[in-house]
C-alpha positions as CSV (number, residue, x, y, z in Angstrom):
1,X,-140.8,8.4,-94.2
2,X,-143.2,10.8,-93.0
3,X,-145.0,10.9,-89.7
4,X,-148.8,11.1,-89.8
5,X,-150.7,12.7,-86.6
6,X,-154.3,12.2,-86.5
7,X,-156.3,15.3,-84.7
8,X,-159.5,13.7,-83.7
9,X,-162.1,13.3,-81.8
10,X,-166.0,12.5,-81.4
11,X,-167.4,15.7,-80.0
12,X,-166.9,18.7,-81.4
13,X,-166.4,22.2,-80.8
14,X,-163.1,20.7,-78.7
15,X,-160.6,23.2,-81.1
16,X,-159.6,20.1,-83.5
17,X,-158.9,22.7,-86.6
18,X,-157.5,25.1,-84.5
19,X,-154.9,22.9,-82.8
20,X,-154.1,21.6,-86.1
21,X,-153.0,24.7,-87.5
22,X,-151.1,25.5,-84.6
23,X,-149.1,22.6,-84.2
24,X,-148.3,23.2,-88.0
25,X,-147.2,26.3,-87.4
26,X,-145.1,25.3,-84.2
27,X,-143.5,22.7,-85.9
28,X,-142.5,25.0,-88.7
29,X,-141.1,27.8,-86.2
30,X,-139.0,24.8,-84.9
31,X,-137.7,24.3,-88.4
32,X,-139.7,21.2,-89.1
33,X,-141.1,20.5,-92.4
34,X,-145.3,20.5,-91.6
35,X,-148.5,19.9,-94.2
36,X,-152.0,20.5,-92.3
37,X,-154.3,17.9,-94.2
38,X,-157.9,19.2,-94.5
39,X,-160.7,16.1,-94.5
40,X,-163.1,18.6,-92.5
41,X,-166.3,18.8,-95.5
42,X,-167.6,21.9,-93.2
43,X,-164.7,23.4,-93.8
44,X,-162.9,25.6,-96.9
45,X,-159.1,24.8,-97.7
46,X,-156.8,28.1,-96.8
47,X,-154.4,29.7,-98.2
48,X,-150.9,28.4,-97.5
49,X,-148.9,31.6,-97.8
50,X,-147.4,33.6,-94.9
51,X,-147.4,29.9,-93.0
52,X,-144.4,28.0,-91.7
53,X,-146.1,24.9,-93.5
54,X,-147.9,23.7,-96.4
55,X,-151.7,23.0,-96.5
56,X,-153.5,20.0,-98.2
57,X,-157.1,19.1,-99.4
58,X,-158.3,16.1,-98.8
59,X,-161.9,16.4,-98.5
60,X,-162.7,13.3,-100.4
61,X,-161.6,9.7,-100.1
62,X,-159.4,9.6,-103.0
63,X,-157.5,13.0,-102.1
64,X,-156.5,11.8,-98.5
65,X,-155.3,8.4,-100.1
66,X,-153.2,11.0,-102.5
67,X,-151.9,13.4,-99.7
68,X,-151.2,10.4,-97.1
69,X,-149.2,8.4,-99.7
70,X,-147.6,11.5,-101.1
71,X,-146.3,12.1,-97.5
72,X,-145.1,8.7,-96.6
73,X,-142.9,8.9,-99.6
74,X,-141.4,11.9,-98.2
75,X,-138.5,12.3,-95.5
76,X,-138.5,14.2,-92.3
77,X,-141.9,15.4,-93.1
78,X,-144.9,15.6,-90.5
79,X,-148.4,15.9,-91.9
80,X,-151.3,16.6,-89.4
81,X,-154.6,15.4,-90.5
82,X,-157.4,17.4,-88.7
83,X,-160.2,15.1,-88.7
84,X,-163.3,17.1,-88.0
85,X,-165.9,15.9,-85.6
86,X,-168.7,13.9,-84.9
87,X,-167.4,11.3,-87.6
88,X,-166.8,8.1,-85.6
89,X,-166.1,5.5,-88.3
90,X,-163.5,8.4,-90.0
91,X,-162.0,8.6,-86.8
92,X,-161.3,4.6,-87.0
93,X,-159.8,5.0,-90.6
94,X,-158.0,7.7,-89.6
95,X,-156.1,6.2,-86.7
96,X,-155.6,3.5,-88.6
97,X,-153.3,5.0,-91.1
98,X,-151.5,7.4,-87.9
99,X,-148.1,7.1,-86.1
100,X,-149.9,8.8,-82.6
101,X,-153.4,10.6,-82.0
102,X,-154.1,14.2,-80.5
103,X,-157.6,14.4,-79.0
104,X,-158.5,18.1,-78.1
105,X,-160.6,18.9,-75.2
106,X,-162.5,21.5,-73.3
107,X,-162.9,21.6,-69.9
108,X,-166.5,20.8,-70.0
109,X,-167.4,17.6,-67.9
110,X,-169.0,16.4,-71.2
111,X,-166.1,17.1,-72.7
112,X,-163.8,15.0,-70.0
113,X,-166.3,12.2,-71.0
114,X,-166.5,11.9,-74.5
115,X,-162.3,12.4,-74.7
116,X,-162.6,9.2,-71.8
117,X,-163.9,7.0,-74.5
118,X,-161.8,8.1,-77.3
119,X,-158.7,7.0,-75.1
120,X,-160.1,4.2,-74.5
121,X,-160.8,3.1,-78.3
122,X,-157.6,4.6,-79.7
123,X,-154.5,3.0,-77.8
124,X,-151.5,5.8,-79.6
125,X,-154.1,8.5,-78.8
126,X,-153.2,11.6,-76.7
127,X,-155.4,13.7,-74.6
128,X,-154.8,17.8,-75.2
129,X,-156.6,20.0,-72.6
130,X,-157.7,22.6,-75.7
131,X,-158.8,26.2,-75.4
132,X,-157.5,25.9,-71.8
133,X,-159.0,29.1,-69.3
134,X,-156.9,31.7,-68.6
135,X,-158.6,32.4,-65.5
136,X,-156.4,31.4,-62.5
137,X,-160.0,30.2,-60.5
138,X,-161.3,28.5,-64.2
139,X,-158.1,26.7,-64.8
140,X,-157.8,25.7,-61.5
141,X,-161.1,23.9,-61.3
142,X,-160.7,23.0,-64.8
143,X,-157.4,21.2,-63.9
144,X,-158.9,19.9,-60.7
145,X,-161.5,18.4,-63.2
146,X,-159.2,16.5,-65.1
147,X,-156.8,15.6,-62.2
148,X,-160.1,13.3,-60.6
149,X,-161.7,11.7,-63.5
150,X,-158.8,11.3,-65.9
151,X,-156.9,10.0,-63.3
152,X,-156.0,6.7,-64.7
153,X,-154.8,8.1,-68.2
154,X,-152.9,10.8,-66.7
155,X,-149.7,9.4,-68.7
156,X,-151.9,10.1,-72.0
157,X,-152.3,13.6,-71.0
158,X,-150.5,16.5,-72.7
159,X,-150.0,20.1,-71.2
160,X,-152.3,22.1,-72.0
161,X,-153.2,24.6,-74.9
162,X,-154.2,27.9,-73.1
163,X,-157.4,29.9,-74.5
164,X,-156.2,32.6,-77.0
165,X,-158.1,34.8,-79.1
166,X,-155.5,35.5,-81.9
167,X,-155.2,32.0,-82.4
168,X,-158.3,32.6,-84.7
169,X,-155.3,34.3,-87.4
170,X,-154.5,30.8,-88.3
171,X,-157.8,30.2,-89.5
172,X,-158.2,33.1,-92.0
173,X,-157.6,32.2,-95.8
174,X,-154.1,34.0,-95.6
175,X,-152.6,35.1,-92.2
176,X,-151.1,38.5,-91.1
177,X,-147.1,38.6,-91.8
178,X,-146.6,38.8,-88.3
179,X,-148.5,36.9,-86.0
180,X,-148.7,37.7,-81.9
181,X,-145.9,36.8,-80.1
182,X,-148.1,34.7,-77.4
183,X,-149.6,33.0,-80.4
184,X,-146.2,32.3,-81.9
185,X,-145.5,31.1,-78.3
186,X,-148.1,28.4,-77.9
187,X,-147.7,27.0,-81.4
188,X,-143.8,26.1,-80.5
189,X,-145.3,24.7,-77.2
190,X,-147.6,22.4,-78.2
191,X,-145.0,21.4,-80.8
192,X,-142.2,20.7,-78.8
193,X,-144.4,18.2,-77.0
194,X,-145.7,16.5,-79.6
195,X,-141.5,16.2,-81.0
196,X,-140.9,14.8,-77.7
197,X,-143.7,11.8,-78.4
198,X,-142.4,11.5,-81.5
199,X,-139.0,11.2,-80.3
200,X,-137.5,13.5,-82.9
201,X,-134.3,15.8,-82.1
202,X,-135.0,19.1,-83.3
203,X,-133.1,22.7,-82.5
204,X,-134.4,25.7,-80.9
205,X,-134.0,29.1,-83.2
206,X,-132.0,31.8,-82.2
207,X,-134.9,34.1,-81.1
208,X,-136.4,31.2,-79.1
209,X,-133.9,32.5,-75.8
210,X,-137.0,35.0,-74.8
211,X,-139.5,32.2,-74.8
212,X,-140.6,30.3,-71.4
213,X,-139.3,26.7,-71.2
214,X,-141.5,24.0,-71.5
215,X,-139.8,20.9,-70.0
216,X,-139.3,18.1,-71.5
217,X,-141.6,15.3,-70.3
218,X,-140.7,12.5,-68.5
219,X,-139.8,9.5,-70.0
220,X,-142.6,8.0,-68.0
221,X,-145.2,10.1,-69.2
222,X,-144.4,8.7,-73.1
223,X,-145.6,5.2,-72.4
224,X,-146.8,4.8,-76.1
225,X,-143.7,5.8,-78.3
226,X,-142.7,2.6,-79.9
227,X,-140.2,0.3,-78.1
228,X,-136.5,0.2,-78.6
229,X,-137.1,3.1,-81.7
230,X,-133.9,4.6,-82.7
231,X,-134.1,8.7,-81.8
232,X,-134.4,10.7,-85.2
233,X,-132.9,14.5,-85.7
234,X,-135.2,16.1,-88.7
């Protein structure tokens, strides 16, 4: 059966679409099978060719029903929902039917606030430091940020999803053939720690050997995966 991952969130402008996509497209360069679901009425559905995974409308009630019970009637599957913003009650129906939650923010103190909340009404959820500065002086602060008010949820907290400019490829209606290899980069990144929630085995390619290691996190640090679950290989 199929995992669902909910991208939420109640502000937005926190890079939900955007880390959809790229998780999709990580999971896919880690050999994963990956749909990006589209509820998002803002937004137009794209083009799945030229991407390591399918993409899905569900812009209406009926369609998400479709595509979520489509998916949980598939094996080793992963569909990523991205949720849109500013739609609290859609967030609640959408964490209802999800395995875990991702909730993308900037490192805005408003940002830090509103992501507070969201942890604290959505139990699987996990924080993701989006759009993360470059700058080493902005990233420190940024981190510095995050490190006082978010102390308590540190455990909730994944590593974060650095600022990138090409990231904006995955958002065209069809994507270049080759896409950057820092892009390429950060989509495995934030996929391999979204696997490790998950607790699903997967194997590195051949031309991951030039990549930098992300470590795996502790077993500590994945207080919500559920208890006593058998360790799957997709």
């Amino acid at each position: 059966m199929a995992e669902i991952i909910c991208v939420i969130g109640n502000k937005g402008g926190t890079g939900k679409t955007t880390l959809s996509h790229m998780l999709c497209q990580g999971l896919g360069l880690l050999g994963q099978r990956a749909a990006c679901v589209l509820t998002d009425t803002s937004r137009e559905p794209l083009s799945p060719a030229g991407r390591r995974y399918v993409t899905a409308d569900a812009r209406t009630r009926e369609a998400l029903t479709k595509v979520v019970d489509k998916l949980r009637g598939l094996d080793d599957w992963i569909g990523i929902i991205d949720g849109g913003g500013n739609r609290t009650e859609m967030d609640r129906k959408l964490y209802a039917l999800s395995d875990i939650v991702l909730l993308p923010f900037r490192e805005s103190h408003e940002d830090i606030r509103t992501v507070l909340r969201d942890l604290e009404m959505f139990p699987r959820a996990y924080a993701v430091p989006s759009q993360w500065p470059n700058n080493a002086w902005q990233r420190d602060a940024a981190d510095r940020a995050v490190a006082q008010l978010m102390h308590a949820h540190r455990h909730r907290i994944l590593r974060p999803v650095n600022a990138l400019s090409s990231s904006k490829l995955l958002l065209q209606r069809q994507i270049p053939e080759q896409l950057p290899t820092p892009l390429a980069n950060a989509c495995r990144s934030i996929a391999r720690q979204v696997l490790q929630v998950l607790e699903i085995d997967f194997a590195e390619a051949a031309d991951d050997e030039h990549l930098d290691d992300v470590e795996p996190l502790p077993a500590t640090e994945r207080p919500l995966r559920l208890a006593g679950a058998a360790r799957r290989s997709h």
